[in-house]
C-alpha positions as CSV (number, residue, x, y, z in Angstrom):
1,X,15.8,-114.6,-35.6
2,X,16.3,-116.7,-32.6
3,X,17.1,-113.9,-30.4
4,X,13.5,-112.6,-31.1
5,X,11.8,-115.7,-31.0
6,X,13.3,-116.1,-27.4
7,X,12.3,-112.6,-26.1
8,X,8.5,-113.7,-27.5
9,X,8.5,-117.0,-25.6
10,X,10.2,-114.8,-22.6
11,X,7.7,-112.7,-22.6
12,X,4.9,-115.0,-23.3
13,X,6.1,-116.8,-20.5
14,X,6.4,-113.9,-18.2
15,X,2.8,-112.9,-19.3
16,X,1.6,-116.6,-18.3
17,X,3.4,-116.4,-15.0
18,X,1.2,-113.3,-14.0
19,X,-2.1,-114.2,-15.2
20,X,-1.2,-117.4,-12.8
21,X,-0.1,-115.4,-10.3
22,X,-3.3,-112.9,-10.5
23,X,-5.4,-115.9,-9.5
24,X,-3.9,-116.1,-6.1
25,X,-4.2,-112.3,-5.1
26,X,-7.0,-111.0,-3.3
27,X,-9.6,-109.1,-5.1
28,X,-10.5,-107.2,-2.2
29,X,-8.3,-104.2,-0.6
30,X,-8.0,-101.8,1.9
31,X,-5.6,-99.1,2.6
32,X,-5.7,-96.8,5.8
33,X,-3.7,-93.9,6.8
34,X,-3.9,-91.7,9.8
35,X,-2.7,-88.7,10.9
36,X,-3.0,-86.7,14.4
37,X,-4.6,-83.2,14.3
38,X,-3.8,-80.9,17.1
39,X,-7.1,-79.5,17.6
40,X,-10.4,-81.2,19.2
41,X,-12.0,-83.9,17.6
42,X,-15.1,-81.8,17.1
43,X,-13.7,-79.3,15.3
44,X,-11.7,-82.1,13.2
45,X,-15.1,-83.7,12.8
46,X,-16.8,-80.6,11.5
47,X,-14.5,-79.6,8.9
48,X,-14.4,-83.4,7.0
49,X,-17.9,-83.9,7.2
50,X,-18.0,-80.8,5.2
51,X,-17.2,-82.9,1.3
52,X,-16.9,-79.4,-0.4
53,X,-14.0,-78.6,1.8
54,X,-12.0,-81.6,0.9
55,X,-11.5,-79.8,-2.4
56,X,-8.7,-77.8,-0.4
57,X,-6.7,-80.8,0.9
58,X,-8.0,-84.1,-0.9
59,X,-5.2,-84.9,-4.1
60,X,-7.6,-86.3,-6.1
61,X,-9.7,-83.2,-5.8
62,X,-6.4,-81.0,-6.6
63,X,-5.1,-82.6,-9.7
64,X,-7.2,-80.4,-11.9
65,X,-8.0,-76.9,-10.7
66,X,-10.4,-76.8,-14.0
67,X,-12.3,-79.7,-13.3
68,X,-16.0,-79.4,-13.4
69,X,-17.7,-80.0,-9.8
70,X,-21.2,-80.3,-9.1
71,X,-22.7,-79.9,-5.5
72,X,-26.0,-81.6,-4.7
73,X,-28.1,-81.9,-1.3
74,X,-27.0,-80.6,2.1
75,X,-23.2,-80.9,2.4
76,X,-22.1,-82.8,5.6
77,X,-25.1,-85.1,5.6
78,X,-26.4,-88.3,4.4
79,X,-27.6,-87.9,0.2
80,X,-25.3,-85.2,-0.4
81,X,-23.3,-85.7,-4.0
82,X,-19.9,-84.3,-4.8
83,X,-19.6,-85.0,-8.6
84,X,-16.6,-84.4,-10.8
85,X,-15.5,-84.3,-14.2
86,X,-12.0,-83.6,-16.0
87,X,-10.0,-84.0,-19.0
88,X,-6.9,-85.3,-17.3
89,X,-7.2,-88.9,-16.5
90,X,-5.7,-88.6,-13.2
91,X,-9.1,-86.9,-12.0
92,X,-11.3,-88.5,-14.6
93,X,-14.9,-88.3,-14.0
94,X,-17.3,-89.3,-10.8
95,X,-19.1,-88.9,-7.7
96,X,-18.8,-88.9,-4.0
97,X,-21.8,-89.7,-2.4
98,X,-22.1,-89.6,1.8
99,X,-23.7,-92.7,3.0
100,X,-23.7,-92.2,6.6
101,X,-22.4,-89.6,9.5
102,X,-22.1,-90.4,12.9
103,X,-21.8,-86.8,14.7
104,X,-18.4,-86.4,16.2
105,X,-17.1,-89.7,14.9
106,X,-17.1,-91.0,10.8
107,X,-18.0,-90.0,7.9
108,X,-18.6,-92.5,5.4
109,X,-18.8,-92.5,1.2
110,X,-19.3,-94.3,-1.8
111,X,-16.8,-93.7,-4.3
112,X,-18.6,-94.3,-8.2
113,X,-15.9,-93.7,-10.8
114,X,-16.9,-93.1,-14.6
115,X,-13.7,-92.0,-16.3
116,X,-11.2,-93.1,-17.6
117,X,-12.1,-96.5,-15.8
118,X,-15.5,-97.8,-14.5
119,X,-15.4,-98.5,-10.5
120,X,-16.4,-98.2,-7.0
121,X,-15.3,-97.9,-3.7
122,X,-15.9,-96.9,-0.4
123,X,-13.6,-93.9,1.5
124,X,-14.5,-93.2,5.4
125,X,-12.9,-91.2,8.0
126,X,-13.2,-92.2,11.3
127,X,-12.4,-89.7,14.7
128,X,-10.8,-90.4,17.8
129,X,-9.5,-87.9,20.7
130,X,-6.3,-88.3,22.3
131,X,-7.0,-85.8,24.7
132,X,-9.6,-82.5,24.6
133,X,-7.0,-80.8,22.1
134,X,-5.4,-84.0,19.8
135,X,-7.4,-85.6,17.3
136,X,-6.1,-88.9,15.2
137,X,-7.8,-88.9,12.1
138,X,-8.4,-92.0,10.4
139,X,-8.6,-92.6,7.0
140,X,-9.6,-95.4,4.8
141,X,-10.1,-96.4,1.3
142,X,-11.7,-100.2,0.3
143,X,-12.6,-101.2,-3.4
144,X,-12.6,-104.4,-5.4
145,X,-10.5,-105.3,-8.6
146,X,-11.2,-107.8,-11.0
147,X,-9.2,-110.6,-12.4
148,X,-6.1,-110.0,-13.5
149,X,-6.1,-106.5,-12.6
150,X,-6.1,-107.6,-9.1
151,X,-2.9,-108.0,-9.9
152,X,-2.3,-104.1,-9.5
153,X,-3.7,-104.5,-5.7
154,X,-0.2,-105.4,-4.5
155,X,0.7,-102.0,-5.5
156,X,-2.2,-100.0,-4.1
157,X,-1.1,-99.4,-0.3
158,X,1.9,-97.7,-1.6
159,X,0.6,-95.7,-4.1
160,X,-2.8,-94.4,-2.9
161,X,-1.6,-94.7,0.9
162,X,1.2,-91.7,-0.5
163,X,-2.2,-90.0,-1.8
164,X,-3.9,-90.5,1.3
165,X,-0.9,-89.3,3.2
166,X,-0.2,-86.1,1.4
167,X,-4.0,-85.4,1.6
168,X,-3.8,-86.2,5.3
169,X,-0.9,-83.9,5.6
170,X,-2.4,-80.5,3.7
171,X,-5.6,-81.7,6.1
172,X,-3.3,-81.2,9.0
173,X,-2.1,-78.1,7.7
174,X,-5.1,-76.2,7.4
175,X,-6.5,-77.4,10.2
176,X,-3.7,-76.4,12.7
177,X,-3.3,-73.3,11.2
């Protein structure tokens, strides 16, 4: 009986010390990747800006090939709506929306998340030339979490920077094929 009464107040304590510790982590994060593309910036720029392609390379996109997308507006321009819904709560359900293009340099969009957590964030990708055939492709994720799930934040480069890389990698891939 005393062993179990000490693994309660362990883990009472050790439930304590986290919520405490939540307090002092931001609420706010941002995780970048980049990746350099061995073709011009333009044609980089012209494939990303296109949000149906990102269905080839994007993980999130990939994790379930039964998903149901929806495609709404002109692709590649400001308004347009990438929506999504699945089953598996890797994917879960919600929409891409592009808030703003700046020809040969970023796309930006709002991330709203409906499944199987509520949520939103921003995702951009910004271009710059190394030279008239190299491209490094920028790309960055920003959301907010609230208290004590902030907590997870100090986890969140690592894992969806190794999303963001993978996708950045298949990106690569088709691109310099």
């Amino acid at each position: 009986m005393k062993i179990l009464r000490n693994i309660i107040f362990g883990l009472l304590a050790l439930l304590i010390l986290l919520l405490v510790a939540a307090l002092f982590i931001d609420k706010h994060f941002v995780v970048v990747r980049e990746v350099t593309i061995n073709k011009p910036k333009m044609e980089v720029f012209n494939y990303v800006k296109i949000i149906r392609n990102s269905t080839y390379y994007n993980h999130w996109w990939l994790i379930d090939p039964k998903a149901k997308l929806d495609f709404k507006g002109n692709d590649g321009t400001v308004g347009f709506i990438a929506t999504w819904d699945s089953d598996n709560n890797d994917m879960g359900a919600g929409d891409q929306e592009v808030k703003k293009v700046v020809d040969g340099e970023r796309v930006d969009c709002a991330l709203r998340f409906r499944k199987p957590f509520v949520g939103e964030a921003t995702t951009d990708m910004a271009l710059e030339a190394v030279n008239d055939k190299t491209t490094k492709l920028k790309w960055a994720f920003e959301s907010d979490s609230h208290y004590p799930m902030n907590m997870m934040n100090l986890m969140m480069g690592k894992m969806l920077g190794g999303y963001l890389e993978e996708s950045e990698l298949k990106l690569k891939t088709i691109l310099e094929k």
